[in-house]
C-alpha positions as CSV (number, residue, x, y, z in Angstrom):
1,X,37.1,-122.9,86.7
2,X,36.8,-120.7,83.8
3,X,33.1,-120.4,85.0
4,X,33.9,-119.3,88.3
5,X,36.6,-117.1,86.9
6,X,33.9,-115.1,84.9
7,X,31.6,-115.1,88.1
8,X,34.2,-113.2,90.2
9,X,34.8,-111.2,87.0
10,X,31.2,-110.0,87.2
11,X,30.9,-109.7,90.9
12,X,34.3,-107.5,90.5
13,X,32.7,-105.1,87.6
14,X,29.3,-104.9,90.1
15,X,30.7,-103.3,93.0
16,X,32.7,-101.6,91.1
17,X,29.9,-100.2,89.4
18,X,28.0,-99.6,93.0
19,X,30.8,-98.2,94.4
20,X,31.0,-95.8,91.7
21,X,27.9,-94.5,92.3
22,X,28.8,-93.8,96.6
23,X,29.5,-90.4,97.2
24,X,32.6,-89.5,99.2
25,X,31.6,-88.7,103.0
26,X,34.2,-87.4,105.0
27,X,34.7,-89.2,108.1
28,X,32.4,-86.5,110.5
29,X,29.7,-86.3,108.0
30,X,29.1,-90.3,107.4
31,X,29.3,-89.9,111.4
32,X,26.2,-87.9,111.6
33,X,24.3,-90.3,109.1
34,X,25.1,-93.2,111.3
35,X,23.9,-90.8,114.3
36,X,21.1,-90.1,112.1
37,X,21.1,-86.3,112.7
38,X,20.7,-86.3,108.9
39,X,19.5,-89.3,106.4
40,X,20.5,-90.4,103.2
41,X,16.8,-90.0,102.1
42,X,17.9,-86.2,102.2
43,X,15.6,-85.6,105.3
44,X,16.4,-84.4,108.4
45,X,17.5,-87.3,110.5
46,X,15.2,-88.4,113.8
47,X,18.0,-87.6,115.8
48,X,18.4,-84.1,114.2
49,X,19.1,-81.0,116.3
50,X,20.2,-77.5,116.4
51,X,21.4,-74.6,119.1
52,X,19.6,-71.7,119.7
53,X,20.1,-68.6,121.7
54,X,18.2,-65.5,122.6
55,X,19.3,-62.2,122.0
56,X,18.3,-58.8,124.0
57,X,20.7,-56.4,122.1
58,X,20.9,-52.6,123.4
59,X,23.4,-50.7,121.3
60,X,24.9,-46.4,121.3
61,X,25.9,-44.9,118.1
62,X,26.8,-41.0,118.4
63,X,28.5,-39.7,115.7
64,X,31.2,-39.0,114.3
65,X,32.7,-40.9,117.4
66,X,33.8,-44.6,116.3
67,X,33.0,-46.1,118.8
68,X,29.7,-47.8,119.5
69,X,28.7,-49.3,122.6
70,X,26.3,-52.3,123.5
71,X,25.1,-54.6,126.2
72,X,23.1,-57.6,125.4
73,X,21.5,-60.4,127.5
74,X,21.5,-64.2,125.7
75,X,19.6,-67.1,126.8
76,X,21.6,-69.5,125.0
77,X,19.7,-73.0,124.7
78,X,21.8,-76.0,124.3
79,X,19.6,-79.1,122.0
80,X,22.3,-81.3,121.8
81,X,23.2,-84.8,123.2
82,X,26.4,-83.3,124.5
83,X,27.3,-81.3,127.7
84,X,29.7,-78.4,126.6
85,X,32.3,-77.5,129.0
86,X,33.0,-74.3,127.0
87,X,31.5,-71.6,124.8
88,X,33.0,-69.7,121.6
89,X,31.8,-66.6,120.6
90,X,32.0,-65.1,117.3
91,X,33.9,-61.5,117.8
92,X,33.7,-61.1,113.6
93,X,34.6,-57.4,114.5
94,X,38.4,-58.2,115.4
95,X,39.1,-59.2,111.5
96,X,40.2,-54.8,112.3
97,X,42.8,-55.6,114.7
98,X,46.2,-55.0,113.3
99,X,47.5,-58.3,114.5
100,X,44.4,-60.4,113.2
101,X,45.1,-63.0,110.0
102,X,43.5,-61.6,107.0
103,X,43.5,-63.5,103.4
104,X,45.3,-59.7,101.8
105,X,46.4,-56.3,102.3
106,X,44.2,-54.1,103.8
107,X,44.9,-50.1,104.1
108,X,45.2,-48.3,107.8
109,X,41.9,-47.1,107.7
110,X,40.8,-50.8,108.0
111,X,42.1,-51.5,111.2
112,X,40.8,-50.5,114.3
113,X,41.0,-51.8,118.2
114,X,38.1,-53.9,117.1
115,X,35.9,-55.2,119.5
116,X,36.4,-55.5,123.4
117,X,34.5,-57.0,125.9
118,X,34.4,-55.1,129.2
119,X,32.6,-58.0,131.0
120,X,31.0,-60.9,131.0
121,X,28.9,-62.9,133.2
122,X,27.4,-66.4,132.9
123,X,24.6,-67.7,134.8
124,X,25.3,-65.1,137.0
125,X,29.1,-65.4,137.6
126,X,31.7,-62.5,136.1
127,X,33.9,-64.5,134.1
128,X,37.3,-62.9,133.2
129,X,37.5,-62.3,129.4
130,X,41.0,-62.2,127.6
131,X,40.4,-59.7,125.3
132,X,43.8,-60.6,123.2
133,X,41.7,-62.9,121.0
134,X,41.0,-63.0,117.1
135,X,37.4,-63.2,115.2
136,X,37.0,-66.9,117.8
137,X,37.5,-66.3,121.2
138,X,36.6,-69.9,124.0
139,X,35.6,-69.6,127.5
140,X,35.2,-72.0,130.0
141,X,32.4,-72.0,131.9
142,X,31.9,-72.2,135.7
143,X,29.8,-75.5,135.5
144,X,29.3,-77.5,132.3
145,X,25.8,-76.7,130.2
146,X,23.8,-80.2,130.3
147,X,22.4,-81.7,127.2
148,X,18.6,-80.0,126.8
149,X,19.8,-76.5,129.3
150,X,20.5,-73.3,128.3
151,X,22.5,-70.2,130.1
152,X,22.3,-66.8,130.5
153,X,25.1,-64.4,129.4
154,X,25.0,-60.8,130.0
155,X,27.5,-59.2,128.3
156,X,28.9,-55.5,127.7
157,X,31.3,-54.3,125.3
158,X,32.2,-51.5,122.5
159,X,33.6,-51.6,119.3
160,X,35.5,-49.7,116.8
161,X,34.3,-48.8,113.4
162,X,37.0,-49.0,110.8
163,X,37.4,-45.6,108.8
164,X,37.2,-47.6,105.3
165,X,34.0,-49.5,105.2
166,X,33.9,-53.0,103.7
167,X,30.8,-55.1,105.0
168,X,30.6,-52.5,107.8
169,X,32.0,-49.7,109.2
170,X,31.8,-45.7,108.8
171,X,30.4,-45.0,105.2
172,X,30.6,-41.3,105.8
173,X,31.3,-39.1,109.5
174,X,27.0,-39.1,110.0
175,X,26.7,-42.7,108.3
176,X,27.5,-46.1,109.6
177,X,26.6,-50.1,108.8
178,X,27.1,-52.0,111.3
179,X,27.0,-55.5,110.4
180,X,28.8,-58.6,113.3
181,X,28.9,-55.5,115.5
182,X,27.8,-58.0,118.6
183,X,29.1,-61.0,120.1
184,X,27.4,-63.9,119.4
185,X,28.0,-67.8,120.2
186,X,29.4,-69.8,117.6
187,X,27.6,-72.8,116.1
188,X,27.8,-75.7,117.6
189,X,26.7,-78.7,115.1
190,X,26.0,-82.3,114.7
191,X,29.0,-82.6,112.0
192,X,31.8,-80.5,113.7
193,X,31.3,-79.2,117.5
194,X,32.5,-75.6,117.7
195,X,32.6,-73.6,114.3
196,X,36.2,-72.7,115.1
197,X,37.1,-71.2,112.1
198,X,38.8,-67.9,112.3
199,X,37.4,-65.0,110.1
200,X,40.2,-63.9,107.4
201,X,38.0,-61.6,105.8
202,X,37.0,-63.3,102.5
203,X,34.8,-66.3,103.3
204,X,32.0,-65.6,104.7
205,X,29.5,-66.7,107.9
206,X,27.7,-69.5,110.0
207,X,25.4,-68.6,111.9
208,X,22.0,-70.3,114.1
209,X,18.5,-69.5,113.8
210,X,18.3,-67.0,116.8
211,X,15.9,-64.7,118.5
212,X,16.7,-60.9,118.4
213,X,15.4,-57.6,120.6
214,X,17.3,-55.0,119.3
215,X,17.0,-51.1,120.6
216,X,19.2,-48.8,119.1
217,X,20.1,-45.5,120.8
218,X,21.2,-42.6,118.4
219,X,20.7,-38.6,118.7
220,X,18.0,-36.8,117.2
221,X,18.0,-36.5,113.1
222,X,19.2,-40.1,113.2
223,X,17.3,-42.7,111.1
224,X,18.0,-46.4,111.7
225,X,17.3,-48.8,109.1
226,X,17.4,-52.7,110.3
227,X,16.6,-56.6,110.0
228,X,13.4,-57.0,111.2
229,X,10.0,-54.9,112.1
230,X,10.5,-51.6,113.1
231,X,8.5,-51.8,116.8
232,X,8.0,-48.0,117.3
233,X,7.9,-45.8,114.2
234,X,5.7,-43.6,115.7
235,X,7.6,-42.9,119.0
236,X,10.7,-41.9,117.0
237,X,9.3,-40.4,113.7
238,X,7.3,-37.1,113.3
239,X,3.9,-37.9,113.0
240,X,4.0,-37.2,109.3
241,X,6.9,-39.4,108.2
242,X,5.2,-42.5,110.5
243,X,2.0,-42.0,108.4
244,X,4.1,-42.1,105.4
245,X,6.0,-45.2,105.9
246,X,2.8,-47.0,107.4
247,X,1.0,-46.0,103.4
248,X,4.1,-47.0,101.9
249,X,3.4,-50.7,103.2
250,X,0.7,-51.5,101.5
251,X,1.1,-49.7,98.1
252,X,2.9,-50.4,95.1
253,X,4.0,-47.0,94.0
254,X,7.2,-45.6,95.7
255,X,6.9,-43.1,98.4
256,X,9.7,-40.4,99.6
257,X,9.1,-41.1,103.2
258,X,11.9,-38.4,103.8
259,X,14.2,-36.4,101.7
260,X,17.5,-35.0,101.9
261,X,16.3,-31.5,102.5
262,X,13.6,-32.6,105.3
263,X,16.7,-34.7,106.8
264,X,19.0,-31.5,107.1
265,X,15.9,-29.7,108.1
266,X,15.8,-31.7,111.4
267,X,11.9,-32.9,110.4
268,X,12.0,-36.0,109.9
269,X,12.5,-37.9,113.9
270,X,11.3,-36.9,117.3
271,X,13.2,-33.8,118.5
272,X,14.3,-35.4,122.0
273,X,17.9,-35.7,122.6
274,X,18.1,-39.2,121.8
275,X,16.1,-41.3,120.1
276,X,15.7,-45.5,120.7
277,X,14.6,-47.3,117.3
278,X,13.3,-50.7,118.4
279,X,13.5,-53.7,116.1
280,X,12.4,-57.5,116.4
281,X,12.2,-60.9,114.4
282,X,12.7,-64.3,115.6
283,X,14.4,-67.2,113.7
284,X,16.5,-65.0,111.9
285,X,20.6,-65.9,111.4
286,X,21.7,-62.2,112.2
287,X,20.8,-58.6,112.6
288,X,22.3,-55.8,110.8
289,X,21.6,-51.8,111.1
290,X,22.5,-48.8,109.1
291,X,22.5,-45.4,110.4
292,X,22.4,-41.6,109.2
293,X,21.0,-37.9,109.5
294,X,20.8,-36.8,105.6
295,X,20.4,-40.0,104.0
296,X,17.0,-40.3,101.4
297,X,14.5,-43.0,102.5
298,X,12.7,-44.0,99.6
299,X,9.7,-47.1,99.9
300,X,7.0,-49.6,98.6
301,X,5.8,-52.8,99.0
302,X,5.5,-55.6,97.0
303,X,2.7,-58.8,97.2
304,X,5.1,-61.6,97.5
305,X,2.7,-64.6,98.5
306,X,-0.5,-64.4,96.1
307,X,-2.4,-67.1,98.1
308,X,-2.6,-65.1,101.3
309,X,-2.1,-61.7,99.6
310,X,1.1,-60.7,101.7
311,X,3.0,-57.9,101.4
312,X,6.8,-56.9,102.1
313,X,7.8,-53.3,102.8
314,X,10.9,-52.5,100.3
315,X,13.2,-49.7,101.1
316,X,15.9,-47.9,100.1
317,X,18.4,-45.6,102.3
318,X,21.0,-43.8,100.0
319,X,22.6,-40.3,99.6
320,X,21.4,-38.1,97.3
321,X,23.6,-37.8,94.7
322,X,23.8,-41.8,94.0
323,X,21.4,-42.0,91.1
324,X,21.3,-45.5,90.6
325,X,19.7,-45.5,94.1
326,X,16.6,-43.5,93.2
327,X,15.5,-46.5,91.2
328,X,16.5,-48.8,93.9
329,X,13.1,-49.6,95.0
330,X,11.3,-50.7,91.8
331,X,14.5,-52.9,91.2
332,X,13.5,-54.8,94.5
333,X,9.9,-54.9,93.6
334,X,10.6,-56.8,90.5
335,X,13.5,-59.0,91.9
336,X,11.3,-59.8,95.1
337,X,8.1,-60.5,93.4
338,X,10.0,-62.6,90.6
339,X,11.3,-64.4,92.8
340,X,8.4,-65.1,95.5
341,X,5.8,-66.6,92.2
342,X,8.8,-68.0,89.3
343,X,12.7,-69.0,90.6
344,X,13.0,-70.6,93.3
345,X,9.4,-70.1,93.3
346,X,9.0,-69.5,97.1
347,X,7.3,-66.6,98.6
348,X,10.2,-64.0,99.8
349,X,10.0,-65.1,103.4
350,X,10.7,-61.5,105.7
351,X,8.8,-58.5,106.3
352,X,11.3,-56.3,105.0
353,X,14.0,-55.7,102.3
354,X,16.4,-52.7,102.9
355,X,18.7,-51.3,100.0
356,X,21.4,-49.7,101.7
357,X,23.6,-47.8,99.6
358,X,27.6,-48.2,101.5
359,X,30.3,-50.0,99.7
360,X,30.0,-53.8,100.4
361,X,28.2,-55.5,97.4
362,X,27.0,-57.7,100.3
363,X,23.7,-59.4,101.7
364,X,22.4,-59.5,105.2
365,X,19.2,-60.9,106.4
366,X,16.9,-58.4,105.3
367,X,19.2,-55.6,104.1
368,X,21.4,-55.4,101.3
369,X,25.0,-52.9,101.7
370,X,25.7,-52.1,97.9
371,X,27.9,-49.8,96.7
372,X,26.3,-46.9,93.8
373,X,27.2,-47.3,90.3
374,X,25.8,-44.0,89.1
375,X,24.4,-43.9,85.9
376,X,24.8,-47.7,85.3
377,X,21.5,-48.7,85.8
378,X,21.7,-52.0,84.4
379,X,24.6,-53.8,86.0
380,X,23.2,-51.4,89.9
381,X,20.1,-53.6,89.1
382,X,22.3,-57.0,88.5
383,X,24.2,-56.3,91.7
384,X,21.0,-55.9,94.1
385,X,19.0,-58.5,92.4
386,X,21.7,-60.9,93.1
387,X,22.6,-59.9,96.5
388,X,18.5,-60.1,97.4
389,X,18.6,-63.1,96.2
390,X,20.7,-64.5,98.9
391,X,17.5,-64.1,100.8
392,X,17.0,-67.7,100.3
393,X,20.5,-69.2,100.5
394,X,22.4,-68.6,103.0
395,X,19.4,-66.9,105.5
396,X,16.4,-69.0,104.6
397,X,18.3,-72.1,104.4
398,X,21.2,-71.7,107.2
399,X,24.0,-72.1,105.0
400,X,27.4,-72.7,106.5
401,X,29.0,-70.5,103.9
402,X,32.5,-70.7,105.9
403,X,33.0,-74.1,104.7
404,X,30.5,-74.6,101.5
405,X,30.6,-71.2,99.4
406,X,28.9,-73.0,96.7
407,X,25.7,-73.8,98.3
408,X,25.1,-70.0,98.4
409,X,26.6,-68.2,96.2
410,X,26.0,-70.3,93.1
411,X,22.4,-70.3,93.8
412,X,22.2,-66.7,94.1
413,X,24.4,-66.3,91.0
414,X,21.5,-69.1,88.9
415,X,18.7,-66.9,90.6
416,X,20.4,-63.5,89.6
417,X,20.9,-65.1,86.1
418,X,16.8,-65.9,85.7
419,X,15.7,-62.8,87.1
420,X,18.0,-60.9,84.3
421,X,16.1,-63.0,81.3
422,X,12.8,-61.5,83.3
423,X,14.0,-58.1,83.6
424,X,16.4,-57.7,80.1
425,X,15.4,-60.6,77.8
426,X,17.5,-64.2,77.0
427,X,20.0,-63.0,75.1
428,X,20.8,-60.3,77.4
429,X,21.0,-62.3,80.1
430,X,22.9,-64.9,78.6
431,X,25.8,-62.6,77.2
432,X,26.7,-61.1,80.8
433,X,26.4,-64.8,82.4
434,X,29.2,-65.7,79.9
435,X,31.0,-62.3,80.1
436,X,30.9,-62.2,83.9
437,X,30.4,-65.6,85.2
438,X,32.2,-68.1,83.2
439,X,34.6,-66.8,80.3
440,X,37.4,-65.8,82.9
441,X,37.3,-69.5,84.2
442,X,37.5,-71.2,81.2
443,X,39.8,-69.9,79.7
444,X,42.6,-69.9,82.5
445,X,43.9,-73.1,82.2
446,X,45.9,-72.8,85.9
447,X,44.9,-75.9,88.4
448,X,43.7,-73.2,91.0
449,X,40.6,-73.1,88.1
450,X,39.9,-76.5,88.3
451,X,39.8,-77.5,92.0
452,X,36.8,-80.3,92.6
453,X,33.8,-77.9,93.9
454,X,33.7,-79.8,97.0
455,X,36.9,-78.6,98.3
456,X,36.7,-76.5,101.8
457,X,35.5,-72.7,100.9
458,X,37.8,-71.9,103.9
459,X,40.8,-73.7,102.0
460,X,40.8,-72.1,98.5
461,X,41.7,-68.5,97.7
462,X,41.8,-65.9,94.8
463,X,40.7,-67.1,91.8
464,X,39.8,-71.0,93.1
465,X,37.4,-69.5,95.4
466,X,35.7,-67.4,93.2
467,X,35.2,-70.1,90.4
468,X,34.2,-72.7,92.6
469,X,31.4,-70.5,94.7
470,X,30.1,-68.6,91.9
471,X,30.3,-69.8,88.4
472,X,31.2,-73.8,88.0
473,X,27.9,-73.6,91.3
474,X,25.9,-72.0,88.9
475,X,26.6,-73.9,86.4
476,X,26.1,-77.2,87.7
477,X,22.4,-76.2,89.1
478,X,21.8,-75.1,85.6
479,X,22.7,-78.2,84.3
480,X,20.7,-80.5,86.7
481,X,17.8,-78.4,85.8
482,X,18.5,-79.3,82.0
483,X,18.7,-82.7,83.1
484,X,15.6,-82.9,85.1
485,X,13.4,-80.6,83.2
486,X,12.1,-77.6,84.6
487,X,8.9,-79.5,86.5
488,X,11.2,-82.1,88.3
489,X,13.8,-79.5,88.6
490,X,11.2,-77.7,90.7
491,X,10.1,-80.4,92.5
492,X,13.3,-81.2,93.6
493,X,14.3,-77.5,94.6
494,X,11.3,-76.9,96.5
495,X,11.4,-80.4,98.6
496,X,14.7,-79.3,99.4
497,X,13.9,-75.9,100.2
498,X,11.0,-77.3,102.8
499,X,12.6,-80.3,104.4
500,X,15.7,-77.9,105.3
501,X,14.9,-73.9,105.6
502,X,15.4,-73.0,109.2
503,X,18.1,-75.9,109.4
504,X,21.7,-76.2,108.4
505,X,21.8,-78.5,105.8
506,X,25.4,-79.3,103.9
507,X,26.3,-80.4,100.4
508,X,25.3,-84.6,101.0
509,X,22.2,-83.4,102.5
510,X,21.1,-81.5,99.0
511,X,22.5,-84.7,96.6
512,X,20.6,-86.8,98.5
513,X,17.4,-84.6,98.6
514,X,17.5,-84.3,95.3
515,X,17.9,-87.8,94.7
516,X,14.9,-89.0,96.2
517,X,12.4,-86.1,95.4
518,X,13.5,-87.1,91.6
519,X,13.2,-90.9,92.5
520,X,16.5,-90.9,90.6
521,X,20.4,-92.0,91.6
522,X,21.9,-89.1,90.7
523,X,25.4,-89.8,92.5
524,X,26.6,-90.1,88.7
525,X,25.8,-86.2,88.5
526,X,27.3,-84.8,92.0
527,X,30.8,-87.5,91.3
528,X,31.0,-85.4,87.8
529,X,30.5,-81.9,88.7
530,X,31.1,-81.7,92.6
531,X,34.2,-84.2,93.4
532,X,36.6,-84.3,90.1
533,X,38.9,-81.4,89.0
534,X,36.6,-81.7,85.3
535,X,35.9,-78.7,83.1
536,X,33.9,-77.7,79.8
537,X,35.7,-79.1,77.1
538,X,34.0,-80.8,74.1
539,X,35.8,-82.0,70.9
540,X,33.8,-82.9,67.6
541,X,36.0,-86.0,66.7
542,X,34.2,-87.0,63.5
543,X,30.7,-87.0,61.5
544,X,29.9,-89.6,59.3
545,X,26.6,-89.0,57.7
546,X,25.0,-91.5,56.0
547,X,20.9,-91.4,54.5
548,X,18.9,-89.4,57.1
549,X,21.5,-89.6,60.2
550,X,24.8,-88.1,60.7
551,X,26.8,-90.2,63.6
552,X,28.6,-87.9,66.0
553,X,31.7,-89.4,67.7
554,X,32.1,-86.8,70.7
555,X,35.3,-86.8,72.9
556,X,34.4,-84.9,76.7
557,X,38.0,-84.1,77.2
558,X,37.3,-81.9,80.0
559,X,35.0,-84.5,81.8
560,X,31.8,-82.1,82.8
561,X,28.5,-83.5,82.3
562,X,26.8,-80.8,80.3
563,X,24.0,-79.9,77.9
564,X,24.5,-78.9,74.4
565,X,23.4,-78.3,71.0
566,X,24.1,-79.9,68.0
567,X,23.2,-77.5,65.6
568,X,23.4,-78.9,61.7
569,X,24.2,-76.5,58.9
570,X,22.7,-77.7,55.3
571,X,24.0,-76.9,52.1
572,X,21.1,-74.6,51.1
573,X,22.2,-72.3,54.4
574,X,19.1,-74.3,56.4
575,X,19.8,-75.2,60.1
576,X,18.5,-77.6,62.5
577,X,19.1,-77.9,66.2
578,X,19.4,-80.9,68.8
579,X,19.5,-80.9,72.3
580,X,21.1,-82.8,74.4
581,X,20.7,-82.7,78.0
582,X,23.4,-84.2,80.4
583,X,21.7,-87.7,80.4
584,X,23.9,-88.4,77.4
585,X,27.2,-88.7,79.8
586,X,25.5,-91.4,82.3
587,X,27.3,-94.1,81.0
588,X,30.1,-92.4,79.5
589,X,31.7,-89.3,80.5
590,X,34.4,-89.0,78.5
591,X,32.8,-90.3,74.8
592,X,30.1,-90.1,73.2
593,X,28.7,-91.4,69.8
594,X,25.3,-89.5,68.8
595,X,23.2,-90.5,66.1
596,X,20.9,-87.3,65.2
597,X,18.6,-86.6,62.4
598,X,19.3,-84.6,59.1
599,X,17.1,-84.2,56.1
600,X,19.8,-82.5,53.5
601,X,23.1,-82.3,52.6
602,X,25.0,-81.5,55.2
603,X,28.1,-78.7,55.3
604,X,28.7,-78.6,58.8
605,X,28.2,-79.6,62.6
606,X,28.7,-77.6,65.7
607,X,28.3,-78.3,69.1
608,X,27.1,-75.5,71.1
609,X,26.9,-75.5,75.0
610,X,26.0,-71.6,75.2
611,X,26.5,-71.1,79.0
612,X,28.4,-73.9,79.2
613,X,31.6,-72.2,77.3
614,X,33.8,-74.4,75.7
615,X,38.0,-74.3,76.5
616,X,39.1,-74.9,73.0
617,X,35.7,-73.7,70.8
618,X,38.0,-74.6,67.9
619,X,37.5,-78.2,67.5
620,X,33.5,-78.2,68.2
621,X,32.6,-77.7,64.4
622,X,32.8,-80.6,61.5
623,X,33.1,-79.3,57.8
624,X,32.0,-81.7,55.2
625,X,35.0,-81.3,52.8
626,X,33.0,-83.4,49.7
């Protein structure tokens, strides 16, 4: 019996053990792994699909009026197993209507009637459009779209800038940014149908891998900056500003393609009463434009692929009195090339990077809206290099950054942090990570702080959004890159990065691509940093040294699996340092007893995570009291 007994006993602790290790799946995702649309290899299932649509955009800007008017065509392809009785379109534009839900205040000069729809016809048929909708508006279409068809949609509408610009609107009377200024359909995915989540204002977008045609119709003087090639430089520029910006792509140096003065002077575009800048890319997530008559336009390329010797043109679109701006330029040519040849180590994937100087702090495929900073030079370049860097997550990789923050913005805060050791040295880099990215966490004990990761983007606010997207993320890719090593690390990052750019992948599908390009479980890891309400909290408990070895019994009160040092002061003012990578919590989370090496008498111990700030620093150092 008492054999049996201690059987079951260990059967108990073994599934215990193995369950451990499971990651939680919410019901829909473990659904699409038993569809196999995904695999717990961290591939893309057999049975994986996406949407796709097509988009012929024709848009007219005149300012100063607000309002801009557009007409597109969408061949709107439907891969999935299911037939959709309806379609949702994305109207991101309404977040300006008075009556539309925002996450805060916002001023009068937000709001505006936001975007209307004046009609809308499907697969031929006018369809009547209720234009008392928010950012999601449904329709229901005539006939049902069969698994492996697609639809047309022609549809016309205008839209009203707000007077205070956030992501987009009216940065001055003669300049605009017009970012979601088109309806588009919503996802539709193999983990929740229709994206049906509303736009408040904070979190931020979803989008498929579309097709665009855009052709932008503005009056004479107007220069329009956008995602994707310019198709016609030469039927809208002067003759001499064309030849400029056709040298600027293929050198180095920055170029003035056109200054204020030769704005004002009415050189710079084709003197015909309108002008129509054409613009193209395919597989791209969105399309975004800015627009004015006196801004500078400043450019350069860099080589971001060595192997085939490609180039991206880099440009820059600012008034004249933003200083930072001027250097706008050679701050993307060292943040692109950086990060095409070191981290992440894959060639900057577009034809284009535009800096576009408005008042957003915010990426778009292609084009960065950044407000100036003047004469701060060093946080202007800290600010674009990490905005560029979303390049990568969410564009390259489709992100759904409406539901999983994290998967962008703390890789673009872990890129931003690399590129600064590059640019400004370790030190540097490491002080304003600490300053800007982690010490306002840590040290605000509030349960908002310490929400699991995981948790919905769409369902955390203030404070417990920002932590969780940008600086615990970060955080917990530095630490698995501590735990790998760099090489693995990079591995890992890259099979990711190839299996699932161009797709949608979500949190499970990036733990379990990791885990098999390290040939590692490392459920351990994503349970401890992704799915607990931990934090960075380390206590020194005792040292007992004894010959050549001083025992360290560690106590992990906050519960995060992170790196540190264990850095040994001797009596003759000597030091020696340890690392310790996260490995040492595998078994343990919570304590630890370290045995390192020391060669003299020892005065104190001190555990040092460096990023990794501690809550209560106080009790990390051991005094020998003898």
């Amino acid at each position: 019996m008492k054999r049996c007994l201690n059987v079951l006993l260990l059967l108990a602790v073994t599934t215990m053990a193995a369950q451990a290790q499971q990651l939680y799946e919410p019901r829909n995702i473990r659904k699409a792994y038993e569809n196999k649309t995904r695999s717990r290899s961290g591939n893309p299932g057999p049975n994986y699909w996406q949407n796709k649509g097509r988009y012929d955009i024709h848009l007219t800007a005149h300012p100063p009026s607000p309002v801009v008017y557009g007409r597109e065509s969408i061949t709107y392809i439907n891969n999935s197993p299911d037939a959709l009785e309806t379609l949702v379109l994305d109207l991101i534009g309404n977040q300006h209507k008075p009556q539309s839900p925002r996450t805060g205040y916002v001023s009068k000069d937000y709001l505006s009637a936001g975007m209307v729809i004046d009609t809308l016809v499907i697969n031929g048929k006018t369809i009547a459009y209720n234009n008392d909708n928010g950012t999601v508006g449904t329709v229901s279409l005539p006939t049902p779209l069969a698994s492996k068809d697609s639809l047309q949609l022609q549809i016309s509408w205008h839209y009203e800038l707000s007077v205070e610009s956030g992501r987009e609107g009216i940065i001055d009377s003669t300049t605009y940014f017009l970012a979601y200024y088109y309806p588009r359909v919503a996802v539709y995915d193999d983990y929740n149908g229709w994206n049906m989540l509303q736009h408040f204002g904070r979190a931020e977008f979803y989008n498929d891998f579309n097709d665009y045609k855009v052709a932008v119709k503005v009056p004479k003087n107007f220069v329009v900056w956008g995602t994707g090639n310019l198709l016609n430089a030469a039927e809208v520029l002067q003759p001499e500003y064309a030849s400029r910006l056709k040298t600027s792509y293929g050198t180095d140096s920055v170029l003035h393609i056109a200054t204020r003065e030769e704005m004002l002077a009415g050189k710079v575009t084709r003197q015909q009463e309108w002008n129509i800048w054409k613009f193209s890319y395919n597989d791209i997530v969105d399309v975004t434009l800015g627009l004015s008559n006196h801004y500078v336009w400043d450019a350069a390329s860099v080589m971001v692929d060595s192997a085939t010797r490609r180039r991206s043109s880099i440009q820059a679109a600012y008034n004249d009195t933003a200083y930072d701006f001027r250097h706008s330029v050679n701050f993307a040519h060292t943040a692109l090339s950086y990060f095409s040849h070191h981290w992440p180590g894959v060639p900057y994937p577009y034809p284009v990077m535009t800096a576009f100087q408005g008042y957003a702090d915010m990426e778009y495929p292609m084009m960065v809206n950044d407000g100036s900073l003047g004469q701060d030079l060093d946080f202007a370049q800290l600010l674009q290099d990490h905005e560029m860097a979303h390049t990568y997550f969410p564009f390259y990789m489709g992100i759904n950054e409406s539901r999983y923050a994290f998967m962008d913005e703390g890789w673009a805060t872990t890129f931003e942090y690399f590129v600064r050791i590059h640019e400004k040295g370790k030190t540097s880099a490491d002080d304003f990570y600490k300053k800007f990215r982690v010490a306002r966490y840590i040290g605000d004990p509030s349960a908002e702080e310490d929400q699991p990761v995981i948790t919905m983007s769409n369902q955390v606010s203030g404070d417990g959004y920002s932590v969780n997207s940008y600086g615990k993320a970060s955080l917990s890719y530095l630490a698995i890159k501590d735990l790998l090593g760099d090489a693995l690390f990079r591995k890992c990052l890259h099979t990711y990065m190839d299996k699932w750019h161009g797709k949608h992948p979500i949190p499970w599908d990036y733990f379990y691509c990791f885990n098999a390009a390290a040939g590692q479980d490392l459920n351990w890891f994503w349970q401890n940093w992704f799915f607990s309400n931990n934090y960075i909290d380390l206590k020194l408990a005792n040292v007992v040294t004894k010959g050549k070895t001083a025992t360290l019994h560690i106590d992990n009160e906050g519960g995060f699996a992170i790196p540190f040092d264990v850095v040994v002061t001797y009596a003759d003012g000597t030091k020696s340092t340890v690392h310790q990578t996260p490995a040492v919590w595998k078994k343990n989370p919570r304590t630890l007893q370290l045995s390192v090496p020391v060669n003299k008498a020892v005065t104190s111990v001190t555990l040092d995570g460096n990023l990794f700030m501690d809550a209560t620093p106080d009790n990390n150092t051991w005094k020998n009291k003898r």
